[in-house]
C-alpha positions in Angstrom: 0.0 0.0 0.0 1.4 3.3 -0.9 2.1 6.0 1.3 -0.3 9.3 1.1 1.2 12.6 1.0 -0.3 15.3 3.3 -1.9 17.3 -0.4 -2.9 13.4 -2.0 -4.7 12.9 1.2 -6.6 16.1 1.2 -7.2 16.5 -3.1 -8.5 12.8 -1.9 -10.8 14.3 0.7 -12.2 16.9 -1.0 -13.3 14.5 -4.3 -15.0 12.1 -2.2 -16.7 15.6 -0.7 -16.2 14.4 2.9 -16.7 17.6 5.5 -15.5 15.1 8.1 -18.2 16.5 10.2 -20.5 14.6 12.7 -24.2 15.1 10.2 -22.9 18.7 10.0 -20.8 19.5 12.7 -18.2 21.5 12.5 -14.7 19.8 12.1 -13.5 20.4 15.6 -16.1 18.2 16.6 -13.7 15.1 15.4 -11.6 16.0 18.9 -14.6 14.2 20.4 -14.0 10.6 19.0 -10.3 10.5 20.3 -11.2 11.1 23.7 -11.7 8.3 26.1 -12.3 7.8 29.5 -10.3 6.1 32.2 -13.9 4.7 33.7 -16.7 2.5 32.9 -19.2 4.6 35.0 -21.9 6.6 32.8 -24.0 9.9 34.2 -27.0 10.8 32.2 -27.9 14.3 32.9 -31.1 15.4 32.2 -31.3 19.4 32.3 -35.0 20.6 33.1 -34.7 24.2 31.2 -37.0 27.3 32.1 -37.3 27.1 35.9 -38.9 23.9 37.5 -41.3 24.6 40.1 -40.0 22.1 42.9 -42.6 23.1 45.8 -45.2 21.3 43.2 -42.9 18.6 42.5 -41.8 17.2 45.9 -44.5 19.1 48.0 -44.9 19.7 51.5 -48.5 18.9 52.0 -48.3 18.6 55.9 -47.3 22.2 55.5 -50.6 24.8 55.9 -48.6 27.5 54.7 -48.6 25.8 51.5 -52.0 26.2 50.2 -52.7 29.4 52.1 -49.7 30.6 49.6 -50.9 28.2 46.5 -54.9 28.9 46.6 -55.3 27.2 43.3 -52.3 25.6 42.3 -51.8 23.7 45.9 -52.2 19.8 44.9 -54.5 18.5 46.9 -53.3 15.9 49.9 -55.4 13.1 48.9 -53.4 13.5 45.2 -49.9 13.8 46.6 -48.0 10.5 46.1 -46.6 10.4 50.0 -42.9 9.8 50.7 -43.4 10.8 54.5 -46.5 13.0 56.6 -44.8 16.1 55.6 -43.9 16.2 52.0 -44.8 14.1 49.2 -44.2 13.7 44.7 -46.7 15.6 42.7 -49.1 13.2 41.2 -47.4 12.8 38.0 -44.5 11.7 39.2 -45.3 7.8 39.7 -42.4 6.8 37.7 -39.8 8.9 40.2 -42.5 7.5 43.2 -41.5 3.6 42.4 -37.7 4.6 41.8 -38.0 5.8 45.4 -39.5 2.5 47.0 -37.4 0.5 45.0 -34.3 2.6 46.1 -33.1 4.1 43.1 -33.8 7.5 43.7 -32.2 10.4 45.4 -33.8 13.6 46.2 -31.6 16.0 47.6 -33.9 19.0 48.7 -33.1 22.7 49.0 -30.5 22.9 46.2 -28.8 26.3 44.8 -26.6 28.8 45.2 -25.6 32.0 47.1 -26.9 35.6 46.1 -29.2 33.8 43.4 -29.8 35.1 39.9 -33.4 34.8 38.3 -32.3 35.3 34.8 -32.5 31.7 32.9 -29.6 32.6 31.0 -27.1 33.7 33.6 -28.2 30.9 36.2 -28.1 28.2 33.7 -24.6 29.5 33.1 -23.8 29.3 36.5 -24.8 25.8 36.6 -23.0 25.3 33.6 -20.0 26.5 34.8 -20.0 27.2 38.5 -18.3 30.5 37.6 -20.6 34.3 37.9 -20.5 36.6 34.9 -17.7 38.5 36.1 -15.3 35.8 35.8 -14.3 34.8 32.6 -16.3 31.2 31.4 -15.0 29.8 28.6 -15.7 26.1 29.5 -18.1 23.9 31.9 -17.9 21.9 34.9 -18.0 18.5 32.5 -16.0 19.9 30.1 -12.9 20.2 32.3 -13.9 17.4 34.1 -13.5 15.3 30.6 -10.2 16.8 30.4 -8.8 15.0 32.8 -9.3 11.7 31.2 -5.9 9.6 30.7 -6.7 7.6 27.8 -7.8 7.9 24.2 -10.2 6.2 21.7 -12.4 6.4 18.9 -15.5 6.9 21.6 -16.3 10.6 22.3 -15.8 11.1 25.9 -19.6 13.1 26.5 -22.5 13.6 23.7 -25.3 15.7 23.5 -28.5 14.3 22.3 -31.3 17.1 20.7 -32.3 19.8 18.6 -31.5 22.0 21.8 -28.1 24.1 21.5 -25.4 22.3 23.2 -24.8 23.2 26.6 -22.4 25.4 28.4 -21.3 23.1 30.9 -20.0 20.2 27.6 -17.4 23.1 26.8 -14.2 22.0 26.8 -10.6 24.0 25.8 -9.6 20.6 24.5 -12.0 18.1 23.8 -14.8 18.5 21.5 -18.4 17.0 22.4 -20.3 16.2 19.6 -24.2 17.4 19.4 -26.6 14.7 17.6 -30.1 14.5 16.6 -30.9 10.8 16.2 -28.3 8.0 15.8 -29.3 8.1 11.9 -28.1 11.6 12.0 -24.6 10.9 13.7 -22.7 10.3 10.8 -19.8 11.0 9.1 -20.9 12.4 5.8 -18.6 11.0 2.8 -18.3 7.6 4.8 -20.3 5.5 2.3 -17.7 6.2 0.0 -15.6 3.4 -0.6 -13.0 6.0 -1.7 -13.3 8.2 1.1 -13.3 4.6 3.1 -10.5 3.7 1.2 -8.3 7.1 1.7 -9.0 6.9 5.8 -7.7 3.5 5.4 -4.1 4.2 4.2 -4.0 7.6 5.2 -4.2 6.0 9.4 -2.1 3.2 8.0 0.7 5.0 6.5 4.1 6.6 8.4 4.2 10.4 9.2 7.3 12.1 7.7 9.0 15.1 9.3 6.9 15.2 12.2 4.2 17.1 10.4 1.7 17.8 13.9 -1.2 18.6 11.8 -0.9 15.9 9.5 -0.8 13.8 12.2 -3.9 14.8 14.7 -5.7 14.5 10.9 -4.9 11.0 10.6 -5.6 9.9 14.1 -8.7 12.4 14.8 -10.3 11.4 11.0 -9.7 7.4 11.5 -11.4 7.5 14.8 -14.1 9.7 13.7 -14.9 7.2 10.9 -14.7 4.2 13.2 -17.6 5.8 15.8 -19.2 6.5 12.9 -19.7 3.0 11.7 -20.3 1.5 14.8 -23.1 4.3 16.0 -24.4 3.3 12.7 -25.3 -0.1 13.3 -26.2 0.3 16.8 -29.8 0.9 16.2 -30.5 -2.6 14.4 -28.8 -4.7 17.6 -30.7 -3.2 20.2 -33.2 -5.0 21.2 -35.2 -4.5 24.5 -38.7 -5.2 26.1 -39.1 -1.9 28.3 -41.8 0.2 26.4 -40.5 3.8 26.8 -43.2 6.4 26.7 -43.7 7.7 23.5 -42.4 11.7 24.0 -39.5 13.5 23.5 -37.4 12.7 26.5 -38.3 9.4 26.5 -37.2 8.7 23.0 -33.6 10.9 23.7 -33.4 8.4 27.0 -33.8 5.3 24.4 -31.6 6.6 22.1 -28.6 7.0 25.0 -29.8 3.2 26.3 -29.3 2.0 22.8 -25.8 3.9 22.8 -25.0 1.8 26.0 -25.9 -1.2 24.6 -23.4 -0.9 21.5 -20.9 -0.7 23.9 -19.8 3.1 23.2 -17.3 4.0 25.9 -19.1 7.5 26.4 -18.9 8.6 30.1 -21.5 11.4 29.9 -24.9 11.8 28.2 -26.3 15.1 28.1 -30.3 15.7 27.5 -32.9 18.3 28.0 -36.4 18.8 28.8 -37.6 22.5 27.7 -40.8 24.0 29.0 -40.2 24.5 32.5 -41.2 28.7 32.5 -44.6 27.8 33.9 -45.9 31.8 34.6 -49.3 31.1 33.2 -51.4 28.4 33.1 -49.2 25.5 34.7 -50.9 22.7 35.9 -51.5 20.7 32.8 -48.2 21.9 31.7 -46.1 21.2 34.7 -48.3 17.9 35.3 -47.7 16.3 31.6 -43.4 17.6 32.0 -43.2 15.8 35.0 -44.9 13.0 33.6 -42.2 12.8 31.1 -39.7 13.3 33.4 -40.7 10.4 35.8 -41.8 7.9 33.2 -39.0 8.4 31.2 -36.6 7.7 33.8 -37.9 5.1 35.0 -38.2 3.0 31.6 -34.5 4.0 31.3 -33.3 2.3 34.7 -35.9 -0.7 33.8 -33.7 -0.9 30.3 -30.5 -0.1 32.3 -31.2 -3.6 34.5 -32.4 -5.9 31.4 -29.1 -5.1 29.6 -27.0 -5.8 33.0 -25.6 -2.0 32.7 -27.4 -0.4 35.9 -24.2 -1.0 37.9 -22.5 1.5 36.2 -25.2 4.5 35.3 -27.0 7.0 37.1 -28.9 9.9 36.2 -29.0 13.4 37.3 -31.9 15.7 36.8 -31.5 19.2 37.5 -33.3 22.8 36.8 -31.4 26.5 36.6 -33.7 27.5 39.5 -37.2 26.8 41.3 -40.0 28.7 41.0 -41.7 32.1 43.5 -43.9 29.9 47.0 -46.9 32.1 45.8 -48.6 31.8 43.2 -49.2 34.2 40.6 -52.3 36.1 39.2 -52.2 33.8 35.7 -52.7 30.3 37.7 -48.8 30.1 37.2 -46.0 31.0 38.9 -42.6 33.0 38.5 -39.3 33.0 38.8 -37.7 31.7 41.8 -34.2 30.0 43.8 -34.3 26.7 45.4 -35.3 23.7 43.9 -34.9 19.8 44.2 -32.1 17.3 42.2 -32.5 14.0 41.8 -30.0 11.3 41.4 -31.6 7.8 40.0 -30.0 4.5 39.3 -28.8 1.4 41.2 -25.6 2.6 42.7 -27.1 5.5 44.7 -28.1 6.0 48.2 -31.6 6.2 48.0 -33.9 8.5 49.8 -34.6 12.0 50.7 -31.3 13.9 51.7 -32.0 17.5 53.7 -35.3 19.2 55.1 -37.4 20.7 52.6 -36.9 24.7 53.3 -39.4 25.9 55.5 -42.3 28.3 54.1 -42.3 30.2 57.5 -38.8 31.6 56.6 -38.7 32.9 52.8 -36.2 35.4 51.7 -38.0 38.1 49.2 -40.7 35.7 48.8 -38.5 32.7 48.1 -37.3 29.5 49.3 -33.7 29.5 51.0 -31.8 27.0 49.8 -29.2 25.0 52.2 -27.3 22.4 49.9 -24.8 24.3 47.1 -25.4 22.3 43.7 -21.3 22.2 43.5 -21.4 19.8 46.5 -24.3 17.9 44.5 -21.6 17.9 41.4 -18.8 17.4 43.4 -20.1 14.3 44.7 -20.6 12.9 41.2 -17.0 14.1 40.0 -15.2 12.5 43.4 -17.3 9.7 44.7 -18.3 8.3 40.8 -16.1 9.3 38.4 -12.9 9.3 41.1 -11.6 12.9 39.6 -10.6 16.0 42.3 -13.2 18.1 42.0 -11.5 21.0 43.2 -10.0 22.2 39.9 -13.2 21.6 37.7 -15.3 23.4 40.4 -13.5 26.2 41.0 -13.3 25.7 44.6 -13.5 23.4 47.2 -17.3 21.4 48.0 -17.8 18.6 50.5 -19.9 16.3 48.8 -23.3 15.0 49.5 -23.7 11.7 50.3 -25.2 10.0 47.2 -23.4 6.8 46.9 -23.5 3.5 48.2 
């Protein structure tokens, strides 16, 4: 087989038209399949953007204060699915209700930050990044945590999964995450080229002369892009499962990260969203059919997660940017507000509910005050699952919540 110069290799390219592009991603986006991780373990973060309104999603209906401040949007006590005599899930939430019992779920109450911001773009940010707008942010909390990954592969180390724009807290200075619609959609475009095939093929073959650096990350970066290509292509056609995942948008995102799993992708982080949270009007058939989603979603997930013999080794985290205002609003909704609930699901987690719920009796301009920082939430992920220092990628230092077994 004959060597490739660098200018046959990319006349070569540019005939076979391959953008070497991830279904239109930009090129950079090839940094994503060389990165490996130095763990098995998997997090699935699912973001709930716009605001979730925790009081109606783990609710204190021992708490009279409640629906004096929630005349109509208060769920009722005979509704509430009970986790004790003080606070219990919103109705909807059945799927998050039988994690609990069957000891997969976390909720860690009373999570967020100090001197909160209600803007969803700058809190989101500060989730993202656990940085404030006067310090410069040019990457996230999983980004640099992905950087400190020892090994390399043709696997991209985290993925996005949606039409959403990718998230802050993917961004990396030196790994590239790739963003993807559907697992028809992840591919490399040119690869069903034999020539383009044929090109990769000799070009991550052949012997680099004269230490050409460019060359070089081109042959490694484009030969591992093409080999997650292929094998994210066939993934679809051998999965096979008998969990029926609802039929909505998370749910089919959630399946489509199970089926990722399943191929045997050595992805450490998948990163989803759930849009629709900004409930100021009208919420309670909107925040009941989200947290329907959310629940049911999850839980088909973990069911698939245990009939493929991978629950050992995922868990999911569901957070929001902030909670919503304890009263109610004049438009049967409800605004902008600070302290909210996470939840951590899957097998390896210690179960139950971790924290008080923040007393009604004691609001701060008419909002909850929250007690647990979401960096110790993160840093317990970073430290306790993934076995990285946290203090680097968080800026600080965190003690972290007790959410493993």
């Amino acid at each position: 087989m004959s060597v490739l110069t660098r200018r046959e290799f990319l006349r070569s390219s540019a005939a076979s038209s391959a953008l070497l592009t991830f279904g239109g991603l930009a090129p950079s986006s090839l940094h994503a399949a060389a990165a490996a991780n130095r763990s098995d373990r998997i997090l699935v973060v699912v973001e709930l953007a716009g605001g979730n309104d925790g009081l109606n999603t783990v609710i204190p209906y021992g708490d009279d204060v409640y629906r004096k401040l929630r005349p109509k949007l208060a769920i009722s006590k005979t509704n509430v699915l009970s986790i004790s005599e003080e606070i219990g899930f919103h109705p909807a939430l059945r799927g998050f209700a039988d994690l609990l019992e069957s000891r997969k779920l976390s909720v860690v109450q009373g999570v967020g930050y100090p001197d909160p911001n209600r803007s969803h773009f700058e809190s989101m940010d500060i989730w993202h990044t656990c940085q404030r707008k006067e310090e410069v942010r040019t990457d996230g909390w999983l980004g640099r945590m992905i950087e400190t990954t020892d090994s390399s592969g043709s696997d991209p180390s985290a993925m996005h999964l949606g039409n959403d724009k990718q998230p802050l807290s993917l961004m990396s200075r030196t790994v590239r995450v790739p963003s993807i619609r559907s697992l028809e959609q992840f591919h490399l475009k040119g690869s069903e080229s034999e020539s383009f095939r044929s090109t990769v093929q000799q070009l991550s073959d052949s012997h680099r002369d004269g230490g050409d650096d460019l060359l070089g990350f081109v042959q490694s970066s484009t030969s591992s892009a093409l080999m997650a290509s292929e094998r994210l292509v066939t993934t679809g056609k051998a999965y096979h499962s008998t969990i029926s995942y609802p039929k909505n948008g998370l749910g089919e995102q959630l399946q489509t990260v199970a089926k990722l799993i399943g191929s045997g992708l050595k992805t450490s982080i998948y990163y989803v969203q759930l849009q629709g949270f900004d409930t100021h009007a009208q919420q309670p058939d909107a925040h009941q059919g989200l947290l329907r989603q959310l629940g049911d979603s999850v839980k088909a997930f973990l069911d698939d997660m245990d009939t493929m013999q991978q629950s050992d080794r995922v868990v999911v985290m569901a957070f929001s940017e902030f909670g919503r205002r304890v009263a109610e609003n004049a438009s049967q909704g409800t605004d902008h507000g600070t302290a909210g609930p996470m939840f951590i699901a899957g097998s390896p987690i210690k179960s139950g509910i971790i924290g008080k719920h923040p007393s009604l009796n004691h609001l701060i301009d008419g909002d909850l005050e929250f007690h647990t920082d979401f960096r110790r939430v993160y840093a317990a992920v970073i430290e306790d699952w993934f076995g990285c220092d946290s203090d680097a990628i968080l800026k600080g230092k965190f003690d972290p919540v007790e959410l493993f077994a």
